[in-house]
C-alpha positions, 0 to 999 in steps of 0.5 A: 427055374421054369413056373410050373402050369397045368399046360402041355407045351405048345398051348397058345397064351391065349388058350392058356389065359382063357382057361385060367379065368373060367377055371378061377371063376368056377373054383370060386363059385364051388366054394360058394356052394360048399359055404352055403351048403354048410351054413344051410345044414351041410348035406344032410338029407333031412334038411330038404325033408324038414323044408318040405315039411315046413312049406306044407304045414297049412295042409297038415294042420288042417288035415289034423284037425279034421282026423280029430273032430266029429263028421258034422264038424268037418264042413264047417272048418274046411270052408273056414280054412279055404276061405282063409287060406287061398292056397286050400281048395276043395275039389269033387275029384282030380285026377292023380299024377303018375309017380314015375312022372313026378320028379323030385321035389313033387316026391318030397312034397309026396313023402313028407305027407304020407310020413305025417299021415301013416294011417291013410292009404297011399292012393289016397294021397296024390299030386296034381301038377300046376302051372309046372316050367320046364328048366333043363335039368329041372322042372319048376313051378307050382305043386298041387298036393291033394288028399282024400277025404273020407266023403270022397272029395279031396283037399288040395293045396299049393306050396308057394312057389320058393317051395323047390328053391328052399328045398334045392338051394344048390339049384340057384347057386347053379343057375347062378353060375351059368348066368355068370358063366357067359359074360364070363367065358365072353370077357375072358375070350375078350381080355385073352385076344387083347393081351396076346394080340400084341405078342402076335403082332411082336412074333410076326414082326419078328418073323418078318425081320427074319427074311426082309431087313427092311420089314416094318418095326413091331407096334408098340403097343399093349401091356408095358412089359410088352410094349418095352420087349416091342421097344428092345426089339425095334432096337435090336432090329436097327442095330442088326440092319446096321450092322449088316448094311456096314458090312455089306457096304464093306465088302461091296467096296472091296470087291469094287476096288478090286476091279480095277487091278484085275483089270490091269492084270488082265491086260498085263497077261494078254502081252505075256508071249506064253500061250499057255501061261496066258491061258492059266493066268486068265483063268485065274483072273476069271475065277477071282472075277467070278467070286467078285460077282457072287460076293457082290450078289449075295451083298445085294440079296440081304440088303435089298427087299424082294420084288412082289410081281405076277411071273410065269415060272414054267417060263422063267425054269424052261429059259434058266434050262435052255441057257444053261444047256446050250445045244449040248441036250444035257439038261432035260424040262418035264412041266407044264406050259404055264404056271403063274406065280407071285414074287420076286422072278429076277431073284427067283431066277437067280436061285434056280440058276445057281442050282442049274448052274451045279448039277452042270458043273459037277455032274455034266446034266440035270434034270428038272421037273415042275409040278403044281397042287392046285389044292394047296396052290403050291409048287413043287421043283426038282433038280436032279443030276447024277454026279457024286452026289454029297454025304448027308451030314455035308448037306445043312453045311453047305447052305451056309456062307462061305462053304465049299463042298470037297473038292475030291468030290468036284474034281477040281472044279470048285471055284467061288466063294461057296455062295450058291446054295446060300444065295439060294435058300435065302432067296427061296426062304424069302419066298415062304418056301422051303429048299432041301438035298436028297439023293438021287436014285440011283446016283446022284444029288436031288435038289427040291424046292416048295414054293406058294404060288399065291403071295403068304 
């Protein structure tokens, strides 16, 4: 049963590893506000409001006393108070804050005094900003509150500076987080390239081996489990190399060894007094010489690693044309004079021929064309002929080994092995490029290859 993850397929592990840890650590830190929250009296609103009550209990106290005692009084217990307490000031005026400009701690501050004083009138008590810090999406720092007296002059007071912390708690807890938030995205983006690093490298040795026997083992490298799969892969890679090199060495023997008796045959068959038999006979010792050729061909294709050199494609197609027409104007190059590119041109060439070398066995022409994208440093090349032409469910079939297309369809002239097109996509695909069969309009079989001019 496959685990089930919150992920749509395709998402790469390491996203999937990073996003995992944020969202972990994120869940937790919203635990950690829900906690605090509740053991700080839940979300009851009135909690922020007893808070602010608290912090402005000096200004309070003062002020009551003073609604209580005889005018002559007065004086003398508000300078006793703003000598005791620093954070009490007499001031001959301020000048008021708007209350669309106070934000919402300055607004509780506001409340909690009118709510303690109901008898004064509301423009006469204010807030004057002090030593105020803007911090997205707060702003913090120290709140001057002053009231009216009945001479004129006001009495401010500024509430210790925890006085916004104490009444938004949640706001530490959220700063928190976003001070955790960074090292935290930090090492996940970190932990998530280290523990994928090692499967990339396994997909892309994996993907290597696929197209170059002799490619490089994947690094052993990373967490065990990776490095054990690393280790099975390298495993399996030597046995697959050998397995494919014992075979190749095989059937290159047998195709060796047959040499020699066809080449008895061959002179056997020349002391025949028959011309027509002779004829016949020769042709048949040239057609089992021919898949000798191809099977030796194919053998040497996957046991040995491509070449990497600069090359002229244009000139390499334009010469595979003229060979394959000789004189007969059957076979017509549309391309530009040059186009260089990066590989294997002995191998390259090979494939081109062998796809040349169909369209004039089965159709009699072909018509090849070479274009160029500068912007994708790609090449596109068409092989088009108007013979029969082969069904669309033939066509995958006929790229692998040993299949031969129908032989109403070649007329009698299949011959070979059925190792051209293989010969051919595994040349192509070893390139990084890409091989398909379409139709040709209006009849016919169009063969398109997309290479990259510039070495993958």
């Amino acid at each position: 049963m496959t685990p089930w993850l919150p992920f749509p397929r395709g998402v790469p592990i390491r996203l999937q590893i990073i996003v995992l840890l944020i969202a972990t650590q994120l869940l937790a830190h919203a635990a950690t506000v829900f906690v605090v929250r509740i053991g700080t009296g839940g979300f009851d609103e009135k909690v922020p409001e007893g808070i602010a009550a608290d912090s402005l209990a000096p200004l309070t106290t003062v002020l009551g006393i003073t609604f209580q005692l005889p005018a002559a009084e007065v004086a003398d217990v508000l300078q006793a108070a703003t000598d005791f307490d620093s954070r009490l000031t007499l001031e001959a005026g301020i000048e008021p804050q708007p209350e669309d400009d106070i934000n919402v701690v300055g607004r509780r501050l506001l409340s909690s005094i009118r709510d303690s004083f109901p008898e004064l009138a509301p423009e006469r008590v204010a807030v004057a900003e002090a030593a105020i810090h803007s911090f997205w999406p707060f702003t913090i720092g120290n709140y001057k509150l002053a009231v009216e007296l009945d001479d004129g002059t006001w009495l401010t007071f500024t509430p210790s500076r925890d006085t916004f912390v104490r009444i938004f708690p949640l706001f530490v807890l959220l700063l928190a987080t976003t001070v955790l938030a960074v090292p935290l995205a930090a090492f996940s983006i970190w932990a998530g390239g280290t523990l994928v690093a090692p499967l990339r490298r396994l997909a892309g040795a994996a993907q290597r081996f696929g197209v170059d026997l002799h490619a490089e083992p994947a690094t052993e490298t990373g967490p065990a489990e990776v490095r054990a799969v690393a280790r099975t892969f390298n495993t399996m890679r030597e046995r697959l190399r050998s397995m494919v090199e014992a075979r190749a060495f095989a059937l290159a023997a047998i195709s060796h060894d047959l040499r020699t008796p066809l080449t008895r045959l061959r002179l056997r068959i020349h002391a025949l007094s028959t011309d027509t038999d002779r004829d016949r006979l020769l042709n048949d010792v040239g057609a089992m010489e021919n898949m000798i050729n191809s099977a030796l061909t194919y053998i040497r294709n996957e046991g040995t690693p491509l070449t990497r050199q600069k090359f002229d494609l244009s000139a390499l197609v334009q010469t595979i044309c003229d060979d394959a027409d000789e004189g007969r104007q059957a076979v017509w190059f549309d391309g530009p004079d040059r186009l260089p590119m990066t590989g294997d041109p002995d191998r390259m060439g090979r494939a081109i021929a062998n796809i040349v070398a169909n369209a004039m066995k089965y159709a009699g022409n072909a018509e090849v064309s070479l274009q160029a994208n500068a912007e994708t440093e790609t090449v596109t090349l068409t092989i088009a002929d108007n013979g029969p032409g082969i069904p669309v469910d033939d066509r995958e079939v006929l790229f692998d080994p040993f299949r031969r297309g129908d032989e109403a369809r070649a007329g009698g002239r299949a011959t070979g092995f059925g190792l051209g097109l293989s010969i051919a996509r595994d040349i192509v695909e070893r390139h990084h490029g890409t091989i398909r069969l379409s139709d040709n309009s209006p009849t016919g079989l169009k063969v398109t290859i997309e290479l990259p001019t510039v070495e993958g």
